[in-house]
C-alpha positions as CSV (number, residue, x, y, z in Angstrom):
1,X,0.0,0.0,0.0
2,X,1.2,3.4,-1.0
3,X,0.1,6.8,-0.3
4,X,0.8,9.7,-3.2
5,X,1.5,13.1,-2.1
6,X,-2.6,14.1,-2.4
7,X,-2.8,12.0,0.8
8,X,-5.0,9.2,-1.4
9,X,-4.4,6.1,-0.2
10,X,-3.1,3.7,-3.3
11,X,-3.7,-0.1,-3.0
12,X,-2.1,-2.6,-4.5
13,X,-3.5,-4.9,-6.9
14,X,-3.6,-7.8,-4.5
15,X,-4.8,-5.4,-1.7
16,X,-7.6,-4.3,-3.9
17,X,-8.7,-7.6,-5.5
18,X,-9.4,-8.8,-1.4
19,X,-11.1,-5.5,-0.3
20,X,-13.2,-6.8,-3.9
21,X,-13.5,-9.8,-2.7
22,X,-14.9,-9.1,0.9
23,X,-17.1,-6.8,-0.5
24,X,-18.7,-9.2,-3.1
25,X,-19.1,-11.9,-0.1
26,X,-20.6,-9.3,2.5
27,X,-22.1,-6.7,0.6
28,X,-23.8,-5.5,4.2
29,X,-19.6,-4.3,5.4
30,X,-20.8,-1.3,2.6
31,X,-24.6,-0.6,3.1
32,X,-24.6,-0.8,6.5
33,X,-21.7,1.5,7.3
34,X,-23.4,4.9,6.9
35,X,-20.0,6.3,7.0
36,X,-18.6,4.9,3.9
37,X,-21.4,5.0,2.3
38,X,-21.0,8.9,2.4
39,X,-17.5,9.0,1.2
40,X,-18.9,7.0,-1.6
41,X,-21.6,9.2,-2.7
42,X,-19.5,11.9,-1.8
43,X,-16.9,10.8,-4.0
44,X,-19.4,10.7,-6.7
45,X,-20.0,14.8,-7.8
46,X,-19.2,14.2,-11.4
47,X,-22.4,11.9,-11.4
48,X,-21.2,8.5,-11.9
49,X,-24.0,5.7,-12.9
50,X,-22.2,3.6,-10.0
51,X,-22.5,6.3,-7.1
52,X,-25.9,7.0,-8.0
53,X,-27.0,3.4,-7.6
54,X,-25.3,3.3,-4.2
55,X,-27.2,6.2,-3.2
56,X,-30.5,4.9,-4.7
57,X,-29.2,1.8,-2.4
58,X,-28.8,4.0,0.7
59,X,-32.0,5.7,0.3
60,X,-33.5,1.9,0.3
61,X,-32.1,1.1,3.6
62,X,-33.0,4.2,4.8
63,X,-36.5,3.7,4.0
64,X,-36.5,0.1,5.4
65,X,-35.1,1.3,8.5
66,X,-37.8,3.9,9.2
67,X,-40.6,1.8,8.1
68,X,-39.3,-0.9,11.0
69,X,-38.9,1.7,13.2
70,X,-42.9,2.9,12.8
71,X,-43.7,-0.5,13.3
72,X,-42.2,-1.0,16.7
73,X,-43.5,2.1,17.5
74,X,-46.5,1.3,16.6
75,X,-46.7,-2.2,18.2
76,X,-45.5,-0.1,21.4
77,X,-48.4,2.1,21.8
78,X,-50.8,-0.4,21.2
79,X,-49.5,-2.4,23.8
80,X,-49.6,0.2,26.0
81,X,-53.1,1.3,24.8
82,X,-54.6,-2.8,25.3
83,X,-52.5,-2.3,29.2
84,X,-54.9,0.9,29.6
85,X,-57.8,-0.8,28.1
86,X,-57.1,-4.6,30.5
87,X,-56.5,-2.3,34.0
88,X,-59.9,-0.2,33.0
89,X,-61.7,-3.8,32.8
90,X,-60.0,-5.1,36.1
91,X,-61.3,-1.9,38.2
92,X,-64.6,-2.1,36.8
93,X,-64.7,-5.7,37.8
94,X,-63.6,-4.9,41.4
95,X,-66.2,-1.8,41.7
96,X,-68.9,-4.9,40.7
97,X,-67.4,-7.1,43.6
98,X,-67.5,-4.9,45.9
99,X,-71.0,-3.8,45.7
100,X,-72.9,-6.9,47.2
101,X,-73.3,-6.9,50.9
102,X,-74.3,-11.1,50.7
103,X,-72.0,-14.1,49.8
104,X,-74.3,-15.5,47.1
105,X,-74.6,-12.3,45.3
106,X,-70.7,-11.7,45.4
107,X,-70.3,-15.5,44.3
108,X,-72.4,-14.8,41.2
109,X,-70.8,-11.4,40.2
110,X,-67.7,-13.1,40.7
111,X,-68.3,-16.2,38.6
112,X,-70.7,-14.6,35.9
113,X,-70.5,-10.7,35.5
114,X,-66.7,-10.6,36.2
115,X,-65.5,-12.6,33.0
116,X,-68.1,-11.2,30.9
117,X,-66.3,-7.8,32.2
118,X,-63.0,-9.6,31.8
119,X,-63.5,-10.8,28.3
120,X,-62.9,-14.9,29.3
121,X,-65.5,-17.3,28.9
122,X,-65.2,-19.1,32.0
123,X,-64.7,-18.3,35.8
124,X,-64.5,-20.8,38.4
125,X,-63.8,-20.8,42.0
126,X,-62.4,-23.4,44.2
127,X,-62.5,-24.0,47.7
128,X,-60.5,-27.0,49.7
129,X,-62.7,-28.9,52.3
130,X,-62.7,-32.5,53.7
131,X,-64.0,-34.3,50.4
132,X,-63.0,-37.6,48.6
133,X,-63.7,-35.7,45.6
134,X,-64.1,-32.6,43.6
135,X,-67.9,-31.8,43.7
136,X,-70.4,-28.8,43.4
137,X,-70.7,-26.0,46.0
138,X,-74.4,-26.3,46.5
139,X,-74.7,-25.2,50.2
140,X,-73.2,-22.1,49.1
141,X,-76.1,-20.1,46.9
142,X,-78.2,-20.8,43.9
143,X,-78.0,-19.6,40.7
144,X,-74.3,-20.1,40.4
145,X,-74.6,-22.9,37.3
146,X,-71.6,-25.1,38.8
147,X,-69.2,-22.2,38.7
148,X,-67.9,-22.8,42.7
149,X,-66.5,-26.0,43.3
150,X,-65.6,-27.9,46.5
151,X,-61.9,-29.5,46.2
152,X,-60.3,-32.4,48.0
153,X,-57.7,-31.0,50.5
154,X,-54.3,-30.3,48.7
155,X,-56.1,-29.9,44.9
156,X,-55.3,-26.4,44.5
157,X,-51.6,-26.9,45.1
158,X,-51.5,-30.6,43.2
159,X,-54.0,-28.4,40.3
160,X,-51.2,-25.5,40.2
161,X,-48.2,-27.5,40.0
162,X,-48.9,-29.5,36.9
163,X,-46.6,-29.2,34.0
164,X,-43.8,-27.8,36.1
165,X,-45.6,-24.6,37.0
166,X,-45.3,-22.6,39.8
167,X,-46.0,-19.3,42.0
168,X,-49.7,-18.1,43.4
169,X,-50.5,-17.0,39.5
170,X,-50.0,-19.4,37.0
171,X,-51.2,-18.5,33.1
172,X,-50.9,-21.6,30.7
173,X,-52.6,-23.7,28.4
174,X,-55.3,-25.6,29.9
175,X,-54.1,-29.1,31.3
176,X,-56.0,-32.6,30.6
177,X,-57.5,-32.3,34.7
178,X,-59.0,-28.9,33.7
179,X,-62.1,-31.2,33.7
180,X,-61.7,-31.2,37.2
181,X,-62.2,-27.5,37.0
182,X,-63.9,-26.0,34.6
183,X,-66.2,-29.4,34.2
184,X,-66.3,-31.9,31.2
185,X,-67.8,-29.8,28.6
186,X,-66.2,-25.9,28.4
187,X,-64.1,-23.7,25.7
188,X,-61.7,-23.3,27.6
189,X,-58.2,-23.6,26.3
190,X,-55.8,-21.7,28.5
191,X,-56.2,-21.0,32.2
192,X,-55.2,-18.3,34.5
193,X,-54.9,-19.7,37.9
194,X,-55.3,-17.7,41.1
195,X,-53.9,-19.2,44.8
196,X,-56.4,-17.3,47.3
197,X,-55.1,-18.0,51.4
198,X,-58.9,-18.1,52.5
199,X,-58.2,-19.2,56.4
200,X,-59.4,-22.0,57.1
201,X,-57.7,-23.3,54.1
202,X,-56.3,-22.8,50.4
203,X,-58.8,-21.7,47.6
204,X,-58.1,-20.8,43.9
205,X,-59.8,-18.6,41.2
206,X,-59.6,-19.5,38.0
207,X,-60.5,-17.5,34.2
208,X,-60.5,-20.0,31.3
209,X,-60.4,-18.4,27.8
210,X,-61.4,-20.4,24.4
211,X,-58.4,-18.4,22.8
212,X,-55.5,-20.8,23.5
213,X,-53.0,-18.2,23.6
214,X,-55.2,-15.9,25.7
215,X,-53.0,-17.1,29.2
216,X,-49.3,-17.8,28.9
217,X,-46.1,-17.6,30.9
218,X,-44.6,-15.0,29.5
219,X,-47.6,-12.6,30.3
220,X,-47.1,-10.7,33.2
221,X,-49.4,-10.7,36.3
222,X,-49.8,-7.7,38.2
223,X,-53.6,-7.5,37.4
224,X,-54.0,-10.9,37.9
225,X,-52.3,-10.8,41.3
226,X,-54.5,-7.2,42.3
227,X,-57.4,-9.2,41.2
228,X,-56.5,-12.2,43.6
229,X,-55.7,-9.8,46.6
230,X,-59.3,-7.7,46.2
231,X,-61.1,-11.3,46.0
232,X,-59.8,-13.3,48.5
233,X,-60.2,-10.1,51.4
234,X,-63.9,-9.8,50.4
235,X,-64.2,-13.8,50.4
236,X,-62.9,-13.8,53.7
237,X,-64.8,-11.4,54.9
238,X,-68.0,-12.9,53.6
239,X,-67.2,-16.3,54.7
240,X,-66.8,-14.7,58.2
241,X,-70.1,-13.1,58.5
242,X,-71.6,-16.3,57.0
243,X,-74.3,-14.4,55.1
């Protein structure tokens, strides 16, 4: 490599045929180095064909560039605009609960109105008790359609735990015992699981959606946990009156 006395950097032949070479294999070391992709156009005043397709070229990337950049922008606010919409939905669901002053009414506001409100098709809540087997909470109002369910002790926990999850909200694709939950015959295909500490013993709330990617692990659950947290004090609370 030489340099002449205009400060121009000369290259040999065999330095030039491998900067040609590297070039032809990675085209990207020249379009994606917005600094020699000046000196080229730059080095093109007199209007060369060659310099004007490279600028044509950087305009192109320019243009993809932008156009992926108003897309994630995009995608951005309307994640944050369906955030807005979901916490509107959760506080209008815990006005509704906290309206009724008797157990039965809360159970059917929670079970019915609440995934209505929610946009889920299905809402069931368990309760642990000395049972051989899972069975219908009758004792505890009418008018609730099978939606709160007695559980044998330790259900919830064994219930939670399948397929390796874990924590006191778990979001997944509904398991083969959802039957266990959500009854033989529902649309639900993915679950969001709530651990409530009721007392006098564990209890879970559950939301089934038909929309299989509705619930998953890599959604986060602060709603779901201030959801949890509003139900299980006014449970409690109604389950000590006994009304």
């Amino acid at each position: 490599m030489r340099a002449s006395t205009n400060t121009i950097v000369e290259l040999e032949s065999d330095e030039r045929d491998l900067i040609r070479s590297l070039i032809l294999g990675d085209p990207k070391l020249v379009l994606d180095d917005d600094q020699v992709m000046r000196a080229l156009i730059g080095a093109g005043a007199q209007g060369a064909r060659n310099v004007v397709d490279l600028r044509d070229r950087l305009v192109e990337r320019m243009e993809e560039r932008l156009k992926k950049l108003v897309r994630a922008n995009r995608s951005v606010i309307a994640a944050a605009y369906e955030n807005v919409a979901t916490t509107n939905q959760v506080h209008r669901a815990v006005l509704a609960l906290i309206e009724p002053d008797k157990l039965a009414e809360f159970l059917r506001r929670l079970t019915h109105d609440v995934p209505v409100m929610l946009g889920v098709e299905e809402a069931r809540l368990c309760i642990e008790a000395d049972v051989e087997e899972a069975r219908i909470a009758t004792e505890l109002g009418t008018g609730l359609h099978g939606r709160v369910v007695i559980l044998p002790e330790g259900a919830v926990a064994r219930y939670m735990a399948l397929g390796d999850s874990n924590g006191p909200v778990v979001l997944r694709p509904c398991q083969e015992e959802a039957e266990m939950v959500f009854g033989h015959i529902t649309p639900a295909r993915s679950e969001a699981l709530m651990q409530l500490d009721l007392g006098s013993g564990p209890g879970m709330l559950a939301f089934g959606a038909a929309d299989p990617e509705r619930f998953g692990a890599d959604q986060g659950i602060d709603l779901l946990t201030f959801t949890a947290g509003v139900v299980q004090r006014l449970l409690v609370a109604h389950l000590a009156r006994g009304d």
